[in-house]
N, C-alpha and C positions, 0 to 999 in steps of 0.2 A: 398138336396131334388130334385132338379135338371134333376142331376147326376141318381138318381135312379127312379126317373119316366122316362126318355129318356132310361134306362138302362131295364124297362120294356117295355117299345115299343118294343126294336130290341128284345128283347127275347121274348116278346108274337110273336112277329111275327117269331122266329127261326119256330116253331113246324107246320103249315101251308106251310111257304115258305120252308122249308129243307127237307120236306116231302111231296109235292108234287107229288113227280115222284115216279115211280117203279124203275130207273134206279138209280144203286148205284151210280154210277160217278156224276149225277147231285145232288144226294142227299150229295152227297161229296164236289162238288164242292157250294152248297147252303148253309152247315155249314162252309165252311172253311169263305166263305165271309160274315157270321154274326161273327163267332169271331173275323174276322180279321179287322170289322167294331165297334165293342164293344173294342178292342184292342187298336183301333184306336182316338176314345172318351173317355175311360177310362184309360188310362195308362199313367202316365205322362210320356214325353218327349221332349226332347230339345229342338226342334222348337216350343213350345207353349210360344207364349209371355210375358214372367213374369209383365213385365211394367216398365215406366221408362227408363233406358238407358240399362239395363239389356243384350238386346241384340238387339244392334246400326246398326245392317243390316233389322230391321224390318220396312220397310219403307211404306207407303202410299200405295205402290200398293198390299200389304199383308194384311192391313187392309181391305182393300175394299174386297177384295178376302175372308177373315177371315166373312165379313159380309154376301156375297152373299151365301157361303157355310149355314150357321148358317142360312138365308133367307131359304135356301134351304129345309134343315133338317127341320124346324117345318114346311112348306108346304106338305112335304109328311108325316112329323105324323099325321097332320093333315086331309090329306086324308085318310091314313089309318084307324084311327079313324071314319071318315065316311064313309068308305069303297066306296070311289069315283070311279067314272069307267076309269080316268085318273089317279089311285095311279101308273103303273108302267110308265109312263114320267113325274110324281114326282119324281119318286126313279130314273129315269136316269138323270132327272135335278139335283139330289143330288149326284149323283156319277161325274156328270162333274164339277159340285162348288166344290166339294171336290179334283177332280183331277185339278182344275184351282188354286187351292188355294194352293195345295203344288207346283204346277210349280212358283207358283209364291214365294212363299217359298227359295225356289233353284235358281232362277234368283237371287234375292237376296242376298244373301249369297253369290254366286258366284261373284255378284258382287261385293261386299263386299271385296272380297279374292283378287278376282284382284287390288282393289285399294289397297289395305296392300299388294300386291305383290309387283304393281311399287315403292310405297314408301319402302319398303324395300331394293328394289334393288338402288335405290338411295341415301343408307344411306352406310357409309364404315361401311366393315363387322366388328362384335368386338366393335363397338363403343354402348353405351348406350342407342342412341334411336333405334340402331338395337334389340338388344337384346329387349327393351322394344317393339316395338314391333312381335317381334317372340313369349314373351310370351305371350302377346297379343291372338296370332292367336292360339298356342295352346290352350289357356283355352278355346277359342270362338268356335272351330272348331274341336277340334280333339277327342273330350270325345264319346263314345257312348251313343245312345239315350237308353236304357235301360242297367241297370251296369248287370253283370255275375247273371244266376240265378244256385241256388243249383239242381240237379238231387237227384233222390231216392237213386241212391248208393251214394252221397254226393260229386259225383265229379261237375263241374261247366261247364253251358251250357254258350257256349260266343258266337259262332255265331246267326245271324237271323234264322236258318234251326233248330238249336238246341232247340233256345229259342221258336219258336214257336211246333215244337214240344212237348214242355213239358207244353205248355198251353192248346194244343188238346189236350195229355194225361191225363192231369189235369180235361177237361171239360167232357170227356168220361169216364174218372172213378167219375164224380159227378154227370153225369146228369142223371136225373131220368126218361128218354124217356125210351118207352118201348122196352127191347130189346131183345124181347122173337121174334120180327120179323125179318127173316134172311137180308130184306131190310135194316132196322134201325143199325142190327150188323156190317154189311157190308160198311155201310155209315158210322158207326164212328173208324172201323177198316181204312178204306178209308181215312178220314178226317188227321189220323195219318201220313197217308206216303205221302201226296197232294201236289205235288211240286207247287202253289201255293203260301206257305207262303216263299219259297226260295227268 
């Protein structure tokens, strides 16, 4: 329930904010960062904390981080919602809890790595706690955050350029914007090639 009301905010809000301008580039550059912010809330991936010991690098400063973002996000739907005249240093207070949240994500983790590096390196190679933890670090670190998705010819998109590709493809042949305007054509022709999601 959530999921799908928060999921109507950023898309009531796509048609307003992506269509703003006369200028394709920004009307390009305004869908690429609603998909790639619904992308970002909806798609499960690896750094979201399952719970438990699940994943042992999620430490206190991720949570707090995890709070401020989440803090973040219902102050500017909620300005949206009332259409406050301070909604865009909400949405830049939610773009920084969001960018503070993954840095601190990756501090993490990294830290993490480093201390199963030294321990590792402290272990003779071949021995069983080495191995234990090597596989360790693969299953914790090495998977991709979203697995291969299928393309139209059936062959499989693995990198991030691919994969988001085929989710703009996806959203431009679903969306029901009007695109009898050569701005609107142009903007989701645009959205396609937007280095951006690279």
């Amino acid at each position: 329930m959530r999921c799908d009301i928060s999921l109507r905010l950023i898309l009531g809000a796509a048609k307003e904010v992506c269509f703003s301008s006369e200028d394709p580039s920004s009307c390009a550059d305004a869908i690429s960062d609603v998909v790639r912010q619904a992308m970002e809330y909806y798609i499960p991936y690896s750094d979201v904390p399952v719970g438990g010991s699940a994943h042992p690098w999620f430490n206190a400063d991720c949570a707090e981080a995890e709070k401020r973002k989440h803090s973040a996000f219902l102050a500017w739907a909620d300005a949206r919602d009332r259409k406050a005249p301070d909604l865009s240093s909400k949405k830049r207070a939610f773009n920084h809890a969001a960018k503070s949240y993954k840095k601190a994500l990756r501090k993490a983790r990294f830290d993490r790595i480093t201390h199963i590096g030294k321990k590792l390196s402290a272990q003779p190679s071949g021995s069983r706690a080495f191995w234990f933890l090597a596989k360790s670090v693969e299953a914790n670190f090495c998977r991709p955050t979203l697995p291969p998705l299928v393309k139209p010819d059936g062959t499989l998109a693995h990198t991030a350029r691919e994969k988001a590709g085929l989710f703009a493809s996806l959203f431009a042949h679903n969306s029901r914007l009007d695109t009898s305007s050569a701005t609107h054509r142009f903007c989701l022709i645009a959205t396609l090639q937007c280095p951006k999601f690279a």
